[in-house]
RODO-2510 file (C-alpha; in nm, 4 decimals, decimal comma):
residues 120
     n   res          X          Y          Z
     1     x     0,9567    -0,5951     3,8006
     2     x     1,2669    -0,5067     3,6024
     3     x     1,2174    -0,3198     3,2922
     4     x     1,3104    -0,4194     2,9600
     5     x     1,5943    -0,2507     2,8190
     6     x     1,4968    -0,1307     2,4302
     7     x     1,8605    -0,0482     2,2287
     8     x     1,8066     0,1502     1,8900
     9     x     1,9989     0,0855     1,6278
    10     x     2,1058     0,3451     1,3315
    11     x     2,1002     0,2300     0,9742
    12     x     2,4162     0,3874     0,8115
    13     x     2,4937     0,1795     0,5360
    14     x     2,2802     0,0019     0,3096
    15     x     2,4509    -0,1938    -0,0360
    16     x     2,3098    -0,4653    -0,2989
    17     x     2,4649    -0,7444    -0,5039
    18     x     2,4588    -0,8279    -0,8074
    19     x     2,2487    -1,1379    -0,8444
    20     x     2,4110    -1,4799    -0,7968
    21     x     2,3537    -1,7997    -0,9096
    22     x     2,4659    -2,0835    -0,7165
    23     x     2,4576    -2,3024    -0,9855
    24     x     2,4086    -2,2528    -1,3725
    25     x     2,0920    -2,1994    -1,4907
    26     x     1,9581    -2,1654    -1,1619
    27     x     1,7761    -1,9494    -0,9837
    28     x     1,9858    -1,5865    -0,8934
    29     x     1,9455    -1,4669    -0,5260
    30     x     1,9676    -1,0990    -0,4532
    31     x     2,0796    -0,9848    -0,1604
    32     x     2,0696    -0,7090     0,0611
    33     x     2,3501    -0,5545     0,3115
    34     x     2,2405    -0,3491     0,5574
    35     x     2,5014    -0,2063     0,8182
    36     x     2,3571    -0,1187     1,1625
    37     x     2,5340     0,0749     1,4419
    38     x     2,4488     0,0502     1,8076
    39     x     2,3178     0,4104     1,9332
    40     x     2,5548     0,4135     2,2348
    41     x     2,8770     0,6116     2,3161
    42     x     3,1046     0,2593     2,1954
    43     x     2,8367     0,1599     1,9549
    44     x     2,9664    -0,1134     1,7660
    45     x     2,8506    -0,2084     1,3862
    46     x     2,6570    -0,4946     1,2939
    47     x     2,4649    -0,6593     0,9783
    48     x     2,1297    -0,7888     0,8780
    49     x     2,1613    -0,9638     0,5500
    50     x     1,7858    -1,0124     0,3311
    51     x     1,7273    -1,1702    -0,0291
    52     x     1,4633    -1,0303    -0,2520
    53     x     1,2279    -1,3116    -0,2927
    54     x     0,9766    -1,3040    -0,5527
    55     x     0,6300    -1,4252    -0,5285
    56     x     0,3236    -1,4732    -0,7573
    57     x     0,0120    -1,3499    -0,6541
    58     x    -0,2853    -1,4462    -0,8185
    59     x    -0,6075    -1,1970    -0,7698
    60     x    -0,8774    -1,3033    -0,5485
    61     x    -1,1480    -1,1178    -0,7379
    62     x    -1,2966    -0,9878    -0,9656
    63     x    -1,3535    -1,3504    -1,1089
    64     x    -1,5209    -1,4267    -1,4272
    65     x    -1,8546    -1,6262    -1,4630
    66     x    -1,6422    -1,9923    -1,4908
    67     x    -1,4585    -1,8646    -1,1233
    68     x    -1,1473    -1,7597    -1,3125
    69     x    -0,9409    -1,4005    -1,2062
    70     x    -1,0292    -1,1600    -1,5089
    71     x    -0,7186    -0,9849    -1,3874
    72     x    -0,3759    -1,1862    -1,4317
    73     x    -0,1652    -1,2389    -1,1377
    74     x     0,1139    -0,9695    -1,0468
    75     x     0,4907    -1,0493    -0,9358
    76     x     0,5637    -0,9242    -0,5484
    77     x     0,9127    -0,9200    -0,4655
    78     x     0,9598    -0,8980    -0,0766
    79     x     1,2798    -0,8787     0,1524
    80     x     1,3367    -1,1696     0,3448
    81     x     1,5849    -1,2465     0,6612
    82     x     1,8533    -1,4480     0,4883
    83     x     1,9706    -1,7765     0,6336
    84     x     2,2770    -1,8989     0,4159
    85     x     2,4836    -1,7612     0,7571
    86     x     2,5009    -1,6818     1,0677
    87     x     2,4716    -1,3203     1,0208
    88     x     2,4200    -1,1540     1,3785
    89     x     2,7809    -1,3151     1,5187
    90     x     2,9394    -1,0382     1,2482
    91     x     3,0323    -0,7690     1,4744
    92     x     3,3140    -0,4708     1,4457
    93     x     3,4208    -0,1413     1,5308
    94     x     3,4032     0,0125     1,1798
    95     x     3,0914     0,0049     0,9019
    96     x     3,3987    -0,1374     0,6968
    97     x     3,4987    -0,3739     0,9263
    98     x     3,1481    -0,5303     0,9337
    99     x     3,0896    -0,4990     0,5570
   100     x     3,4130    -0,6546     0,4481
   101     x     3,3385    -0,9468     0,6839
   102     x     3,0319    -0,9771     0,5066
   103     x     3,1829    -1,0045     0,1741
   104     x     3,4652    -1,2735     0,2579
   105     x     3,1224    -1,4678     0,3934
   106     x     2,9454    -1,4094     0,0633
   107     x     3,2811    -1,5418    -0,1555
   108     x     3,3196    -1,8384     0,0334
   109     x     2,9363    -1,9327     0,0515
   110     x     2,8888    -1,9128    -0,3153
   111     x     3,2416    -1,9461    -0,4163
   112     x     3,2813    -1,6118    -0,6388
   113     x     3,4726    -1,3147    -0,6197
   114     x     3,3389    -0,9435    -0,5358
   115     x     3,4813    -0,6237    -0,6886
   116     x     3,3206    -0,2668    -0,5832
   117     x     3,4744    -0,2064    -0,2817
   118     x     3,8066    -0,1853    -0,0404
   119     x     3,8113    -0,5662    -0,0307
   120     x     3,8847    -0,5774    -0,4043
***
């Protein structure tokens, strides 16, 4: 039986957006770059891409006599695998490489511009 072959995978970057809004008055989406570099002697850069989503949780107990919480529900804001691309075919040579691909992704997707960086 052939072994599996296990890469690892160094995090070296890691950058945020400022929230957008696809449309007005909608819901904003924040997202999260993260800029990965294969541990090998040519290891080349790639992306994951997450959005913070938030969630409501209401508390399972304690409850009151009537079966209502007697605590109020809290806000849980997780990281989720984004799907608005095809992340994983970004690949490069360079952390920069990668990121500014990203970027020119994000602009055209939502149709906005992004300042902050050497794609300005």
């Amino acid at each position: 039986m052939k072994k599996q072959v296990i890469h690892v995978f160094e995090l070296v970057k890691t950058f945020e957006l400022q929230a957008i809004s696809a449309q007005p008055n909608e819901e904003e989406w924040k997202f999260r770059i993260e800029i990965l570099k294969k541990c090998t002697p040519k290891g080349m850069y790639s992306v994951r891409v997450t959005r913070r989503e938030t969630y409501r949780i209401p508390p399972t107990y304690p409850l009151t006599e009537e079966g209502i919480p007697s605590t109020p529900a809290c806000d849980k804001e997780i990281l989720v695998d984004d799907t608005s691309s095809d992340w994983e075919r970004i690949k490069g040579k360079s952390s920069d490489a990668v990121l500014q691909r990203v970027l020119k992704e994000f602009e055209r997707i939502f149709q906005v511009s992004i300042l902050g960086t050497t794609h300005e």
